[in-house]
N, C-alpha and C positions, 0 to 999 in steps of 0.2 A: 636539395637545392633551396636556398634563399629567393625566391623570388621575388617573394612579397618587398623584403627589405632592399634588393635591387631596384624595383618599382618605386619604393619610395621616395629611394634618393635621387631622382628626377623629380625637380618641382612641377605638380599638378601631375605626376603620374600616374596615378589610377584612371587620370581622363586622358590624359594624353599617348600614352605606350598603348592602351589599346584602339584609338582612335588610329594611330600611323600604322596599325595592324591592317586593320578594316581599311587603311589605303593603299597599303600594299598590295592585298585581295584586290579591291576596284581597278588597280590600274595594271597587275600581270595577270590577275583568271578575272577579269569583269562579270563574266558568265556565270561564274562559281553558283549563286541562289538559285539561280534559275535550275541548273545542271542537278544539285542535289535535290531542291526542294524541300516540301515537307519543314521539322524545326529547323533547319540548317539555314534556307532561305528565311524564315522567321526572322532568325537571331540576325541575319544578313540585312534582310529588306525592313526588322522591325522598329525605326528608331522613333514613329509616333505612338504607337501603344506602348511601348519599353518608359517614353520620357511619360508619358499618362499616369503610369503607376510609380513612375518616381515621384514626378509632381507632387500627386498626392500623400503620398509618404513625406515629403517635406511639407507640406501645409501641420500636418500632426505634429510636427515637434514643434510648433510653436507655443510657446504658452504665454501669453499675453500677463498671466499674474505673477509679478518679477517686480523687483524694488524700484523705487519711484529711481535711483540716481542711474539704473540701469537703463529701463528706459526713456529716464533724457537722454543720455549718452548714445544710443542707439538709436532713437528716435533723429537727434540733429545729425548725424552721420547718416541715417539712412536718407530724409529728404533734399540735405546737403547733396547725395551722391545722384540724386534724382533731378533736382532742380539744375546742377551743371551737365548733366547730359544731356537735361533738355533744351540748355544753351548752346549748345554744342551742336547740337541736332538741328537746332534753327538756323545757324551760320553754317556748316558746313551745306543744306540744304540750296544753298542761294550760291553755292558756288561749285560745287559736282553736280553733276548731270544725273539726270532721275534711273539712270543704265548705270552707272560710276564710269569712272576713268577707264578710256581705252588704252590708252599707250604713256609711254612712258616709264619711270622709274616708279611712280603708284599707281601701273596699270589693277585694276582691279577694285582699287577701294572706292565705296560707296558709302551711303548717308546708313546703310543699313549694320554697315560695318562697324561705323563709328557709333551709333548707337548703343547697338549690340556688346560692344568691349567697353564701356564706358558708365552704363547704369545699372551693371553688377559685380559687388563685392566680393572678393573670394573671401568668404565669411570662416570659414576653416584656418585659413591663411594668418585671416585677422585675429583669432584667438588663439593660437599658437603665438604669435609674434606679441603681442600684448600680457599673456600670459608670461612669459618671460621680460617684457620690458615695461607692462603697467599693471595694475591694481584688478583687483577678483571684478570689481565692480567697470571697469573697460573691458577685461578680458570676457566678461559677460556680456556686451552690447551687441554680440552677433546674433542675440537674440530674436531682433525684429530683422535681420537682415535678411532672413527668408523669405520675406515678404518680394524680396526682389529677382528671387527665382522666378523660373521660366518664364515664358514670353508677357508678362501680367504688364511689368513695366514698359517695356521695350513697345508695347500696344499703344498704349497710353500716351508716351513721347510721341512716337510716331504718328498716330491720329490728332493730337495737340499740336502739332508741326505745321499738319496739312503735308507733308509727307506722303500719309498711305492712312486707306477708310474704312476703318472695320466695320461690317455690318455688327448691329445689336448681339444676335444672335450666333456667332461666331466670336464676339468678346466673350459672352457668357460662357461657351463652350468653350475655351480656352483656360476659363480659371475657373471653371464648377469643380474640378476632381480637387486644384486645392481650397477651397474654402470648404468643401466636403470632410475631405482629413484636416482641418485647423478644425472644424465645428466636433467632431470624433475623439481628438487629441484634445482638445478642454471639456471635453463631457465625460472621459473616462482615462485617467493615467495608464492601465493597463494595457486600453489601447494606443497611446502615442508612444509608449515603449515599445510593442509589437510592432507599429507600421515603422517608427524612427530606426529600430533596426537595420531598415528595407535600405536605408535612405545610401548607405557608402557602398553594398555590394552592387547596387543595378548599375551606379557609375560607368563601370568597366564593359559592360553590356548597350549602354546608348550613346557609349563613345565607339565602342567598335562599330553599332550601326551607323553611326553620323561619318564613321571614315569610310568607311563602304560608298560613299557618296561624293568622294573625292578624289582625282585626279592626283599622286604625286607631282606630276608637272605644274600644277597649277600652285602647289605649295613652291615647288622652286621659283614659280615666276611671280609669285606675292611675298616672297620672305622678306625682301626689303622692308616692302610696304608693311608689313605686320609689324615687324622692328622696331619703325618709327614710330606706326601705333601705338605700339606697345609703352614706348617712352611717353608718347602724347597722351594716353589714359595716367599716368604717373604726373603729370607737369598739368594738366588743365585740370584735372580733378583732386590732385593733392593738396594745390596751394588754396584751393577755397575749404576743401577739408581741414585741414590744420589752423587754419585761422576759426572756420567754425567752432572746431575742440576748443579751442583758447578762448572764444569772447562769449560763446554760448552755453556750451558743454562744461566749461570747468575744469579744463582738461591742460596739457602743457602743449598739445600738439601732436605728441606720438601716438595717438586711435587714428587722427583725420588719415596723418601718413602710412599707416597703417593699414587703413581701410579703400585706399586711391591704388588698387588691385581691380584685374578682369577675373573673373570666376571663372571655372573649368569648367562648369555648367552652361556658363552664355555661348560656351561654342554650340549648344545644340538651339538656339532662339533663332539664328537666321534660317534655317532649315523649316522650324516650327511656322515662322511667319510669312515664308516662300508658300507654305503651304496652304497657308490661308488667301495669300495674295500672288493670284497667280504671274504680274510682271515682274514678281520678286527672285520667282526661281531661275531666271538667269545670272543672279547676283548670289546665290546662296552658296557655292564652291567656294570663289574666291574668298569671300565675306567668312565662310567657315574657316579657311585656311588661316585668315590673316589673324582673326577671333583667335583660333586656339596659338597662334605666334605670340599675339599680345597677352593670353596670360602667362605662358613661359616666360617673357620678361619680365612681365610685374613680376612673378613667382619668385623670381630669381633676386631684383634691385628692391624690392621691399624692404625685406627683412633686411636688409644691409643697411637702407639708408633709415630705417628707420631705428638703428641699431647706435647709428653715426650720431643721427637726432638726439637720442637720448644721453649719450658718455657725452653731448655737447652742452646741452640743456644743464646735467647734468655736474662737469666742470665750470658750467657757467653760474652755477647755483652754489659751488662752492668759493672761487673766487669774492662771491659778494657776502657770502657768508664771515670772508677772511677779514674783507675788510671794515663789514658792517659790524661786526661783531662787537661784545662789549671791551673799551680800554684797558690796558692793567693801570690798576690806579700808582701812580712814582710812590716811592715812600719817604715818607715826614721825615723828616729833622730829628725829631727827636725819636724815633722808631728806630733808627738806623745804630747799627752797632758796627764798630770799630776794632 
């Protein structure tokens, strides 16, 4: 059996096919962990030690010593994607309710939501798609975008909001295990090869715990909401993207669009930050459900539209090509034969 290659062809399936596993468990044998115990409830109830040791296995692959046009390119992408979350974060703040929306057609979504899907790249995503539609040196810019793994970002808006307060000490314990393996992975290649390994099999493992935590009904009664999300991570964050690639970056616009993705990873940051902040975990279901909806969409219109982008850009570079191009010079009088 194929499976691997069944999984794949569901965009962000490694995170997602096990994650509506782990919902499936939650919502027909709830009990399941408990009942087994011992690893079974681990792999069940484990999705904070599980995302700890991924964490840090993605701080190690970072290598900071990479060519200067990689990280500009990376560089204005990644605070580009930073800086509109966190506008995003300040207005939607002033107008959902510190609980999110009860009723309605986006019963469920919150400040934590929108956050959460909006200030991480699916960086995977992005160099797949760039690699086929831009240059070694864009397709390289996912570089730093690790930086915006796990809850490191998402702390950060949200305490800069006035949102939500993290003690000192609960920041630092949040991103010690990655600056641990970023500081491991630049001290020794052997080792950022070893932990970078780590970094795609746990996937499948902190998404089944993080579905375990999930209500199937609760995914039916935010799919809308996610939906829309989904397109609103695409529309508020592309268009300041693409224009940064263009006037900063150097670029034609296809990374910004490229890069204006939810990560299959940020579905595990509302759970993480519930957990640190305890009026958060009545929002953490819903806000995970909608999170893992809105990268399925991105997953899916990205790569399209930024496919569109490029054959457009593209014809449009040759049209002027046509016309700008050099005259044929008429010929003389006296050249001309008869």
């Amino acid at each position: 059996m194929k499976l691997k290659k069944a999984i794949d062809r569901v965009p962000g399936g490694l995170m997602l096919v096990p994650l509506l596993l782990g919902a499936c468990v939650h919502t027909f044998a709830p009990g399941a962990g408990k009942y087994f115990g011992s690893f079974t409830n681990g792999l069940i109830a484990g999705t904070v030690p599980i995302l700890a040791v991924w964490f840090f296995c993605m701080g190690a692959t970072i290598d900071l010593r990479a060519t200067g046009t990689v990280l500009r390119k990376s560089g204005t992408l990644l605070v580009t994607k930073m800086a509109v979350a966190w506008v995003a974060t300040l207005i939607a703040a002033h107008f959902i309710p510190v609980d999110g929306v009860k009723a309605g057609l986006f019963a469920g979504l919150s400040v934590l939501a929108i956050t959460t899907s909006m200030d991480m790249t699916n960086g995977g995503l992005y160099a797949a798609v760039m690699q086929q539609y831009g240059s070694r040196e864009e397709a390289g810019a996912f570089v730093l975008m690790s930086v915006e793994s796990g809850p490191l970002v998402s702390m950060i808006i949200l305490g800069a909001t006035g949102v939500a307060f993290f003690e000192p000490r609960l920041f630092v314990g949040a991103v010690l295990p990655f600056f641990v393996g970023f500081a491991l992975g630049n001290l020794d290649h052997d080792l950022r090869d070893l932990f970078g390994r780590c970094v795609h099999p746990l996937i499948p493992f902190f998404g089944f715990a993080l579905g375990n935590g999930i209500d199937l009904n609760v995914i039916m009664k935010s799919g809308l909401a996610g939906v829309v999300l989904g397109f609103g991570v695409i529309v508020v964050t592309g268009i300041p993207l693409i224009l940064a690639d263009r006037w900063i970056a150097g670029g034609n616009g296809a990374a910004g669009l490229a890069a204006s993705s939810t990560a299959g990873a940020a579905v595990a940051n509302p759970a993480i930050i519930g957990e640190m902040i305890p009026r958060f975990k009545p929002l953490v279901p819903a806000a995970t459900a909608m999170v893992a909806t809105a990268c399925l969409v991105t997953a899916i219109l990205v790569p399209i539209l930024t496919a569109l982008w490029v054959r457009r850009r593209g014809a449009r570079e040759a049209l002027r090509e046509e016309f700008m191009g050099p005259q044929v010079q008429p010929i003389a009088g006296h050249d001309a034969h008869i």
